[in-house]
Legacy VTK file of the C-alpha trace (Angstrom):
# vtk DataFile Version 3.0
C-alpha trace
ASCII
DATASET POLYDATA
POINTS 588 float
141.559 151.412 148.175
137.905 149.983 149.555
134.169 151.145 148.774
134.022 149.574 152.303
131.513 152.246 153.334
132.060 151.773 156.957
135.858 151.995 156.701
135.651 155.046 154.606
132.771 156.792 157.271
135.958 156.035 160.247
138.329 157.234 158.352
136.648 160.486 157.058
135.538 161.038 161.116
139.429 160.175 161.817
140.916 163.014 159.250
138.355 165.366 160.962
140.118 164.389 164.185
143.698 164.314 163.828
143.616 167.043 160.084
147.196 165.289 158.480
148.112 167.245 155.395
148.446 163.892 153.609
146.938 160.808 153.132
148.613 157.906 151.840
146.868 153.928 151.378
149.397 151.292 152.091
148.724 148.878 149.337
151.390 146.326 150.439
153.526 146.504 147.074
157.493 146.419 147.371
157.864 149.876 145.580
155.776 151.883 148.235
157.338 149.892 150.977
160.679 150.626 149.528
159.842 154.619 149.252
158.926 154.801 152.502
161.643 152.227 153.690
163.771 155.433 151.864
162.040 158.708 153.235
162.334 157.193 157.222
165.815 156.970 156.461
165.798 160.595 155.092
164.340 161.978 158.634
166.372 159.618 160.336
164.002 157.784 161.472
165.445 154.818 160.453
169.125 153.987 159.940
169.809 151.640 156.537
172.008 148.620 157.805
175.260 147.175 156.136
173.394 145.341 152.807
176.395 143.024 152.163
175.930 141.292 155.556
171.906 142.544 156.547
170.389 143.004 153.587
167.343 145.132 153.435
167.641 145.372 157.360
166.997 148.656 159.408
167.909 150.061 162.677
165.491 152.349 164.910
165.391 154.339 167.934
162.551 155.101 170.203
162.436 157.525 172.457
164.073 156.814 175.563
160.832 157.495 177.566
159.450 154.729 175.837
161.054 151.056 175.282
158.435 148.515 176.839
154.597 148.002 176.682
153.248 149.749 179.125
150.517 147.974 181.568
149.863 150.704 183.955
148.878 153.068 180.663
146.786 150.135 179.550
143.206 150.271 179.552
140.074 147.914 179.182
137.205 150.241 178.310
134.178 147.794 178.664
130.262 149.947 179.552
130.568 147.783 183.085
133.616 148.007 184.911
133.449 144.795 186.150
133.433 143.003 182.656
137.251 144.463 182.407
137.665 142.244 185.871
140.292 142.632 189.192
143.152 142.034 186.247
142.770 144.846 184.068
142.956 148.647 184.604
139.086 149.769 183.813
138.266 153.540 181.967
134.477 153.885 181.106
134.566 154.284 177.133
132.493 157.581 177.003
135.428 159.380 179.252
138.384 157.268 177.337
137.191 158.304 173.618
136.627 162.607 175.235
140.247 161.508 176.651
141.923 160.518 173.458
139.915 162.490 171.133
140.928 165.391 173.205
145.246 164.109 173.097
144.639 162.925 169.421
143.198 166.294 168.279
144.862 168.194 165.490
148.094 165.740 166.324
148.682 164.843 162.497
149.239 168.557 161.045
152.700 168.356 159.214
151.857 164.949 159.315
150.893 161.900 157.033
148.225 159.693 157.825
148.921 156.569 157.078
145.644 153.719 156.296
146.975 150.266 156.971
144.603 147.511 155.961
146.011 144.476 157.779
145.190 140.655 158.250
145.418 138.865 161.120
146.395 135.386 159.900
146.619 134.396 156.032
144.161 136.725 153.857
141.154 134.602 153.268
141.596 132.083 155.806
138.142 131.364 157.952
140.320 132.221 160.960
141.493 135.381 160.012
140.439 138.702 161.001
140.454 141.893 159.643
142.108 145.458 161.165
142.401 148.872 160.039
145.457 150.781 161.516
145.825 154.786 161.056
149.391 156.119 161.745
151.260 158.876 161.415
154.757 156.588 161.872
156.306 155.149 158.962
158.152 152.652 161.414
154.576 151.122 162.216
154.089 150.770 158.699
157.034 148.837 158.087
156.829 147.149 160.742
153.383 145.693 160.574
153.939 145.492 156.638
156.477 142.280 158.503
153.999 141.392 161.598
150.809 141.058 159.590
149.361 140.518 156.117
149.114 143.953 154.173
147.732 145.182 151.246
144.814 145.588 148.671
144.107 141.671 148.958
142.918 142.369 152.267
140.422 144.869 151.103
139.023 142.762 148.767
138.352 139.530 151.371
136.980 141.996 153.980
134.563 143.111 150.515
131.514 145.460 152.754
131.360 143.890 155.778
131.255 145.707 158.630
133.524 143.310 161.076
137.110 144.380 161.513
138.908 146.586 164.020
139.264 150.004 163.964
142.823 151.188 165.102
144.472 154.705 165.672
147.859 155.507 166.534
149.051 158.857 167.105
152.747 159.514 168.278
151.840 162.994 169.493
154.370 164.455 171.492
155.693 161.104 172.864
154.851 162.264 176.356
154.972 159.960 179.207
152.168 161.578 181.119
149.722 161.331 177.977
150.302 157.993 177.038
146.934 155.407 176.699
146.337 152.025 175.133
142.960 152.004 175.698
140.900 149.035 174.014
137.275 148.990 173.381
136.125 145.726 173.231
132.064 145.854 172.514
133.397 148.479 169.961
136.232 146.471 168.268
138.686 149.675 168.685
141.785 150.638 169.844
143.553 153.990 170.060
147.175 154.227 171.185
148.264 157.773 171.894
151.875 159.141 173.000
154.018 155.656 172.155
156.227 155.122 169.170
157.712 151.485 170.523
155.954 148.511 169.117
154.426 146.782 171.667
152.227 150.020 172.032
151.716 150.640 168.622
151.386 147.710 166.198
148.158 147.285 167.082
147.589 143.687 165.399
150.115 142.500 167.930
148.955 142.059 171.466
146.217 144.962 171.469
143.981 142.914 168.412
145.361 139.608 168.394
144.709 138.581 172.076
142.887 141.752 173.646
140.536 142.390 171.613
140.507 138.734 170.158
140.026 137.060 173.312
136.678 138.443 173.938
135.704 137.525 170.264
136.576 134.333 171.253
134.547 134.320 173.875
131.785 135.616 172.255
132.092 133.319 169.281
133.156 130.439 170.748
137.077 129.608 170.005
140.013 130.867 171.647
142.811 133.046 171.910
145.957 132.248 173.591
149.366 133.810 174.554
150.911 130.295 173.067
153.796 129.334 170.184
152.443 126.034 168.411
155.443 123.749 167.314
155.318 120.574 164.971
157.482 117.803 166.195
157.406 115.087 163.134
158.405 111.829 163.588
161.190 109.819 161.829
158.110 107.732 159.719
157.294 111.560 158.779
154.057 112.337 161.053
153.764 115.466 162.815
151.656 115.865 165.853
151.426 119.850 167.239
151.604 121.209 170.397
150.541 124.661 171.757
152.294 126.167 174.876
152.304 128.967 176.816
155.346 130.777 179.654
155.097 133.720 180.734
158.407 136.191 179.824
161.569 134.911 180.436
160.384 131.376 180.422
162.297 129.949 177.041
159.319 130.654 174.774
161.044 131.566 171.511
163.494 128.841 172.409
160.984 126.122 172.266
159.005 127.298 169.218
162.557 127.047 167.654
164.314 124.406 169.590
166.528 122.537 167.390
166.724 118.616 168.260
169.263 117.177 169.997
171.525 115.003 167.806
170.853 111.870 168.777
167.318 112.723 167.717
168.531 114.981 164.301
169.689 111.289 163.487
167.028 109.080 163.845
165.540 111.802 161.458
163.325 113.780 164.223
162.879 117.446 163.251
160.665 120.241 165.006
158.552 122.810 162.680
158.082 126.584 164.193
153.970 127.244 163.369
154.130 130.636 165.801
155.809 131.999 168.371
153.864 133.482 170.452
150.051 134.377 169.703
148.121 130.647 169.026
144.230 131.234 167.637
142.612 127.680 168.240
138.701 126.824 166.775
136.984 123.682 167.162
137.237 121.978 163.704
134.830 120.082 161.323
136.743 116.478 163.026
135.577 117.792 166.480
139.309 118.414 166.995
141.087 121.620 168.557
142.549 123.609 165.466
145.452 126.346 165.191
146.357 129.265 163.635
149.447 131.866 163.915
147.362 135.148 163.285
151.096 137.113 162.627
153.446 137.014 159.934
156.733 137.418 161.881
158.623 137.343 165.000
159.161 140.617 167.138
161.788 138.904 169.105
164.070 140.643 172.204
167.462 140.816 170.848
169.752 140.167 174.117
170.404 137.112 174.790
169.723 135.852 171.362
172.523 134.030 169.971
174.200 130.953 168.221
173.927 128.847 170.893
170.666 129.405 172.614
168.200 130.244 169.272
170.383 129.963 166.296
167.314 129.563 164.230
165.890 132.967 165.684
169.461 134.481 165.095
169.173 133.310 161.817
165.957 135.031 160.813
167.211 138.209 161.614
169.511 138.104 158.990
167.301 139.419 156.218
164.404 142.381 156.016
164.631 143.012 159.729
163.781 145.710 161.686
166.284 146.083 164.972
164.944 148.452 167.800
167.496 149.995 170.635
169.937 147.539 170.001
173.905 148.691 169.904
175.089 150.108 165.912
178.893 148.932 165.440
179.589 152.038 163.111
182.911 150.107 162.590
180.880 147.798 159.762
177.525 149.176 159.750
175.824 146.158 162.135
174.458 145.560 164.546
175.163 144.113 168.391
173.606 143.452 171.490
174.159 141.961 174.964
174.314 138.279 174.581
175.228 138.354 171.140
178.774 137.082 171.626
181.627 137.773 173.643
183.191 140.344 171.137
181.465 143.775 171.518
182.107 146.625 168.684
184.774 149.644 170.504
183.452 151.813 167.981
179.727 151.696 168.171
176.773 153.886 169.207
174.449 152.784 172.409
170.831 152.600 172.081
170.296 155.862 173.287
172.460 157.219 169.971
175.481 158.038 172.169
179.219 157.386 171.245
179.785 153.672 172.929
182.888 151.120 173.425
181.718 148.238 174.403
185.350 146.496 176.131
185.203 150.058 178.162
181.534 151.465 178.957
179.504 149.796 182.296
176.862 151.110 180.569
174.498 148.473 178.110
175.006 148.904 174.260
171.475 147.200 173.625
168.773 148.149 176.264
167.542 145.307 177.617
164.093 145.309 175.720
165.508 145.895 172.332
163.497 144.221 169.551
163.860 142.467 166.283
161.119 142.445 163.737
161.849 139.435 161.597
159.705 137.663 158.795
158.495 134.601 159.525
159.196 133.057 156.666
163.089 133.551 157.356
162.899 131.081 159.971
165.011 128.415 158.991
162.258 125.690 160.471
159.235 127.337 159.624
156.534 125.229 159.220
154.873 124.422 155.803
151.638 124.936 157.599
152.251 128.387 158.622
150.589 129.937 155.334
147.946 127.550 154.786
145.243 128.946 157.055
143.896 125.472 157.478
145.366 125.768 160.855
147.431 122.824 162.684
145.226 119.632 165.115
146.679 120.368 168.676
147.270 117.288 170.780
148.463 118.373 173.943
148.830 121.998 175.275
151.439 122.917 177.584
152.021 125.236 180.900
155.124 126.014 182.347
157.303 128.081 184.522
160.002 129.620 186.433
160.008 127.314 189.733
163.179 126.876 191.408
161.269 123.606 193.636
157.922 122.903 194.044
156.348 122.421 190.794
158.305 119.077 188.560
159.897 119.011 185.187
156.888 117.734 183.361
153.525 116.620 184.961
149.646 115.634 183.489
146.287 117.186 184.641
143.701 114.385 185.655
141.459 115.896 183.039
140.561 119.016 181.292
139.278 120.773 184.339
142.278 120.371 185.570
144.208 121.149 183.420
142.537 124.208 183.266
142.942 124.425 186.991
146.642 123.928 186.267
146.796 126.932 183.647
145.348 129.081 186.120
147.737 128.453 188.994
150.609 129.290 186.621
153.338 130.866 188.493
157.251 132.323 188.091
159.906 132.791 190.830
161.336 135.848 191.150
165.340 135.169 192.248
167.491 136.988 194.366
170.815 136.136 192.329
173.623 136.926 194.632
172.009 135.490 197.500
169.866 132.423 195.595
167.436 133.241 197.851
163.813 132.147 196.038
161.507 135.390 196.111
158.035 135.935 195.399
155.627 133.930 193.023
154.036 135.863 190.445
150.988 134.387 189.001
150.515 134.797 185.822
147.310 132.404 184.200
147.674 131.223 181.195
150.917 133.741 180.568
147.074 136.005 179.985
147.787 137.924 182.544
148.375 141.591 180.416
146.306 140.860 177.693
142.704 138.877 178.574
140.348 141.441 177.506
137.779 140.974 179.432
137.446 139.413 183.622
139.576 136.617 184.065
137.119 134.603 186.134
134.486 134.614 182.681
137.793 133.829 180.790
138.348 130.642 182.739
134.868 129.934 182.507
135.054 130.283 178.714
138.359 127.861 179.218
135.926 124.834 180.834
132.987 125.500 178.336
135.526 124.869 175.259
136.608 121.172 177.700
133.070 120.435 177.483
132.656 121.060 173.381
135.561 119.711 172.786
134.842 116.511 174.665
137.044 113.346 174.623
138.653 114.914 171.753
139.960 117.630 173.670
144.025 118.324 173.744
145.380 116.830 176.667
147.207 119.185 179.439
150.567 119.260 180.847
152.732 121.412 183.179
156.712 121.638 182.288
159.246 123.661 184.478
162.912 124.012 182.944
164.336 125.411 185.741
164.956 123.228 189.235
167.550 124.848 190.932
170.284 122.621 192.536
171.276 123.512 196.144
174.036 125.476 194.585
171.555 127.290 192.258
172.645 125.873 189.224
170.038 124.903 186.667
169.378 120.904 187.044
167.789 120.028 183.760
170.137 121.235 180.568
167.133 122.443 179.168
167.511 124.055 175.076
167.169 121.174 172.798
166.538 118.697 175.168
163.507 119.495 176.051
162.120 118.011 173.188
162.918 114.806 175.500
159.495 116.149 177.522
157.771 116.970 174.623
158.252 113.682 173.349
156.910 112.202 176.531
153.948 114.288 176.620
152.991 113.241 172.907
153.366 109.606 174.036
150.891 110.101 176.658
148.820 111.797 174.222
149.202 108.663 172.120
148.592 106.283 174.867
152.084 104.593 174.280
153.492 105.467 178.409
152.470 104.892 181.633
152.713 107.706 184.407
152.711 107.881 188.060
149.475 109.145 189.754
150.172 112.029 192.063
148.454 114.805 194.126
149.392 117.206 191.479
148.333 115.048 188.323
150.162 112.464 186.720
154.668 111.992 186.360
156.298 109.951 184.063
158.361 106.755 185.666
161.915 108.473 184.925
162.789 105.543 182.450
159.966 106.800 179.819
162.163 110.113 179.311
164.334 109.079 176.693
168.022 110.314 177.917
170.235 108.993 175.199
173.418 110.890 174.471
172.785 112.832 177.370
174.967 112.996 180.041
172.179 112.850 183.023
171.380 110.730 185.272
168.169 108.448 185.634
168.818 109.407 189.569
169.231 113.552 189.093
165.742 113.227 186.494
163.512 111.259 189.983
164.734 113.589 192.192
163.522 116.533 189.458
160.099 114.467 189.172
159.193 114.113 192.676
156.119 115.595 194.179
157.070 117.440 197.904
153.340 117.353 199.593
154.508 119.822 202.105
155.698 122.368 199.356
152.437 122.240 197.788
150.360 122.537 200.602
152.005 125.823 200.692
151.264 126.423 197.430
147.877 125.534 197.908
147.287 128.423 200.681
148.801 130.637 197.405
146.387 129.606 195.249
143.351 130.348 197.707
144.640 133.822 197.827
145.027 134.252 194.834
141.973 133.039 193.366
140.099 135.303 196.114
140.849 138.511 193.365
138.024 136.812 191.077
135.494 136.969 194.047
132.302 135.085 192.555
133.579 135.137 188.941
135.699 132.063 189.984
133.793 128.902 188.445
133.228 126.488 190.774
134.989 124.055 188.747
138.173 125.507 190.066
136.781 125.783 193.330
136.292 122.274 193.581
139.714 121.663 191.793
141.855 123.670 194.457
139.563 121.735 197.127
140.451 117.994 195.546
144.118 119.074 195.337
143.939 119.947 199.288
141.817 116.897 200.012
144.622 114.551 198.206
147.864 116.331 199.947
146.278 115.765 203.137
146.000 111.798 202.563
LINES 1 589
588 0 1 2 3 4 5 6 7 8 9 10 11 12 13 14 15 16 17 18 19 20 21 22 23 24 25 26 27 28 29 30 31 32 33 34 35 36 37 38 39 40 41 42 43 44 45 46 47 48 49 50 51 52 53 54 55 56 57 58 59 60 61 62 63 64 65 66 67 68 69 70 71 72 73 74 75 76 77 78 79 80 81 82 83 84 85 86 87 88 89 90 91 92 93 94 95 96 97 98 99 100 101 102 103 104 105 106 107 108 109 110 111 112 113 114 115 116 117 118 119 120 121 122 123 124 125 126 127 128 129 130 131 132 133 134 135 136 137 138 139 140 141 142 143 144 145 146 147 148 149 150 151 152 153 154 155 156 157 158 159 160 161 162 163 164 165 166 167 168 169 170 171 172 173 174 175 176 177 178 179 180 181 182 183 184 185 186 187 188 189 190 191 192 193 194 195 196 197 198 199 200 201 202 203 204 205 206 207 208 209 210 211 212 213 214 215 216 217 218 219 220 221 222 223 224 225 226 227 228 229 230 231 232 233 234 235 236 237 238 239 240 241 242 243 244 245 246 247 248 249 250 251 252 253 254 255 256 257 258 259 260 261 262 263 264 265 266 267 268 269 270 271 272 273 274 275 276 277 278 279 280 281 282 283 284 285 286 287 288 289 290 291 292 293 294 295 296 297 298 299 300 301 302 303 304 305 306 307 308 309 310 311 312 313 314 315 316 317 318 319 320 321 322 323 324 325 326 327 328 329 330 331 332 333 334 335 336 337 338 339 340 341 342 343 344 345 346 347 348 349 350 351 352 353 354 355 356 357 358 359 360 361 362 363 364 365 366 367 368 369 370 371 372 373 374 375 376 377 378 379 380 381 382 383 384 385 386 387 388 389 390 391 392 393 394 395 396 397 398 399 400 401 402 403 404 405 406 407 408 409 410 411 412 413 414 415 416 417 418 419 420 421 422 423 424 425 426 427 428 429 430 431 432 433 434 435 436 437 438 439 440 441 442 443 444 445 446 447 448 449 450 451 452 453 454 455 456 457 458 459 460 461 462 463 464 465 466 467 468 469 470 471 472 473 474 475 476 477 478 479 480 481 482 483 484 485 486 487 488 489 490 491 492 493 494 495 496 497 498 499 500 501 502 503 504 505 506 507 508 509 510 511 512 513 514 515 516 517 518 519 520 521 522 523 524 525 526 527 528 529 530 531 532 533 534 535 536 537 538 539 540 541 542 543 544 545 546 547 548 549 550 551 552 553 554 555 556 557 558 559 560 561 562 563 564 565 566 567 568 569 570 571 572 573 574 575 576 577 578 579 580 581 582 583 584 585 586 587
């Protein structure tokens, strides 16, 4: 426990609030975790998992009303609505704390309240932050006892200060109509009401660690980003980082994991997983752009996960692992999901809890936004960084995404304005499979979209002030797109491992060891500079995925002007004058 006199004020007010008949302090050792770990699987809250082939691994089911974050329930309660910005749904915090207060009232009787103190990054670490998360869920416990650092160490380096974030969760009824995520930012709070599934509920996840964190950033001066951060060292044994970010669907996971291609393996190349997909970046002592992963494991989507496309995710799962709505094989006591392989389980239960056979149902086993919660340090190519809390230099941070034309495989910003410019603009196709057709573009900055906590224009302000701190030592910025479509709609580039090919062209540019090709856009490589040994690929098929159409992104241009007219005059002028010099160049 904490003589933390401002934790123990909340939490008195709290037990006032939501009267549980018990109150129990997670203090992060094995035995509690292991009674409660017992007791959910009592209820049936959680289902214990074949131990000979998942040990210490769990399966749970929410509600079928609730399987996905939910944006339209999610709120930025800033005092002005126009600090929450064009991006964000706005409550004012006086009528969002009556709100909840009122849902949250009485809602733990029967209940246990759970206290959660929880680290965001390694306990100690200058980067770190500190949260508090009441619950009356045992599955939140366990599964931010994986996501984040728990336990009595964390009381003792939070000590009496009074900076950390308050959290409540309350499952209530689980009703669809009462559900809020409503974040306080100038109050470092959240309450989560109505929601039992995780991206809801774990509050360190996106709710602290870029909601609310993002507008610390801003107000403290560092960042922070919907990114993974990957080491790629070098056959001589030097490892330079990278941080990216894609919005969903975009090969995230993939990356942070990506195995190298043999001819690579070989020459004694190997790629270190730092995070996944939350990157918190300061300015270091050097002048240089540092990076931490704030969480402690992976809360993956299961389909599509698999041997071939992430072994190493597949292969963290394998131990202390939480699986959410994913398909039980009662035949062995496992686990399945779509994706897995091409072998479902005929004696199996769906997601829902329903009797399934997967060779005979049309219906899905796993629904399609099933979760793992996996430790990190299962990964099979975590980094040895990961713990430190020294946090990792950047060199070069990467945008990408889902373009069937248009945008190239891999291209520089002229500078960091640019590239900021270029982080802004970032977009994903929406695809009309059976007809190929190319649908609408979806732009999502920064993959921030959901989760800047404050207006987007001051957040890509905050993005040009950190260029000019930063200086000549800033991270240079690139933009990557896996995905040309051929005319058939086939993929062009193989994409997986060998995009570490890219990467490796981008930290050469870093390194000042390639040339590129000035374009409207920013700078290309000359195709020969992409190393594409042992791949079957042509130096042909790689220009004609490099080229810059001016007539495509003309068109794109007119997007971005509409686009950027939601920020009104919270756009910097910077990226006025950026989206003017990109029209000024297609034109000559």
């Amino acid at each position: 426990m904490t003589k933390n006199q401002s934790v123990l004020k909340w939490i008195d007010e709290m037990k006032a609030l939501v009267t549980p008949d018990n109150v129990v302090w997670i203090d992060g050792s094995e035995a509690q975790i292991e009674e409660l770990r017992k007791e959910a699987c009592s209820t049936g809250e959680m289902i214990k998992l074949n131990q000979d082939k998942l040990p210490n691994c769990y399966l749970h089911r929410t509600a079928v009303n609730d399987v996905a974050r939910v944006e339209g329930r999610t709120y930025i309660c800033s005092r002005k609505e126009e600090d929450a910005g064009p991006t964000n749904h706005w409550m004012d915090p006086q009528k969002a704390y009556e709100m909840l207060y009122g849902i949250a009232k009485g809602s733990y009787k029967g209940r246990t309240m759970y206290v959660i103190p929880y680290s965001m990054g390694p306990v100690g670490s200058p980067f770190s932050k500190i949260g508090v998360e009441l619950t009356d869920s045992i599955y939140v416990v366990l599964n931010m006892e994986i996501m984040t650092r728990v336990g009595n160490a964390v009381w003792e380096a939070l000590g009496d200060s009074t900076e950390w974030v308050k959290g409540l969760h309350c499952k209530c009824n689980i009703e669809e109509e009462n559900r809020y995520i409503c974040h306080f930012p100038e109050d470092d709070t959240i309450i989560s009401v109505n929601s039992g599934y995780g991206g809801n509920v774990l509050l360190g996840k996106k709710c602290f660690a870029l909601r609310i964190a993002s507008y610390l950033g801003k107000n403290q001066g560092w960042m922070a980003e919907h990114m993974l951060i990957l080491g790629v060292q070098y056959p001589d044994g030097d490892i330079k980082y990278v941080a990216a970010a894609f919005p969903s669907a975009c090969g995230k996971t993939n990356l942070a994991m990506l195995i190298p291609p043999e001819v690579y393996q070989k020459k004694g190349y190997k790629v270190w997983t730092v995070g996944d997909d939350i990157a918190w970046m300061h300015i270091g002592e050097d002048g240089r752009l540092w990076a931490i992963n704030p969480e402690n494991g992976f809360f993956g989507v299961a389909p599509g996960t698999n041997a071939k496309s992430n072994p190493n995710a597949l292969a963290t799962t394998k131990e202390g692992t939480i699986f959410t709505n994913v398909a039980h094989n009662l035949d062995d006591n496992t686990v399945w999901w779509e994706g897995l392989d091409k072998n479902p389980p005929e004696n199996a239960m769906d997601w829902t809890g329903e009797p399934w056979n997967g060779k005979t149902s049309d219906k899905k086993g796993a629904h399609p936004n099933s979760r793992f919660t996996a430790p990190a340090k299962n990964c099979p190519c975590i980094s040895d960084e990961f713990d430190k809390g020294t946090g990792v230099p950047i060199s070069a941070i990467i945008f990408g995404g889902r373009r069937a034309q248009t945008t190239p495989l891999v291209y520089q910003s002229r500078d960091w304005n640019n590239g900021v410019f270029v982080g802004s603009i970032m977009a994903s196709e929406t695809t009309a499979a059976a007809t190929g057709a190319v649908g609408v573009v979806r732009r999502d900055p920064m993959a921030m979209l959901p989760f800047c906590g404050y207006h987007m224009g001051d957040y890509f302000k905050h993005w040009i002030e950190m260029g000019q701190k930063l200086g000549d030592k800033a991270p240079k910025i690139f933009n990557v797109n896996w995905f040309r479509l051929d005319e058939e709609g086939h993929f062009i580039w193989p994409g997986f491992g060998d995009n570490l090919r890219v990467v490796e062209w981008i930290l050469n540019r870093c390194a000042g060891k390639v040339d590129a090709t000035e374009t409207a856009i920013g700078y290309v490589p000359k195709a020969e500079d992409i190393n594409l040994e042992g791949l079957d690929f042509s130096i042909d098929t790689l220009k004609s995925i490099l080229e810059v159409n001016n007539e495509q992104w003309m068109k794109e241009a007119d997007g971005i002007e509409e686009f950027y007219k939601k920020f009104g005059d919270k756009l910097p002028q910077e990226l006025k004058d950026q989206l003017a010099g990109l029209k000024d160049r297609l034109s000559k």
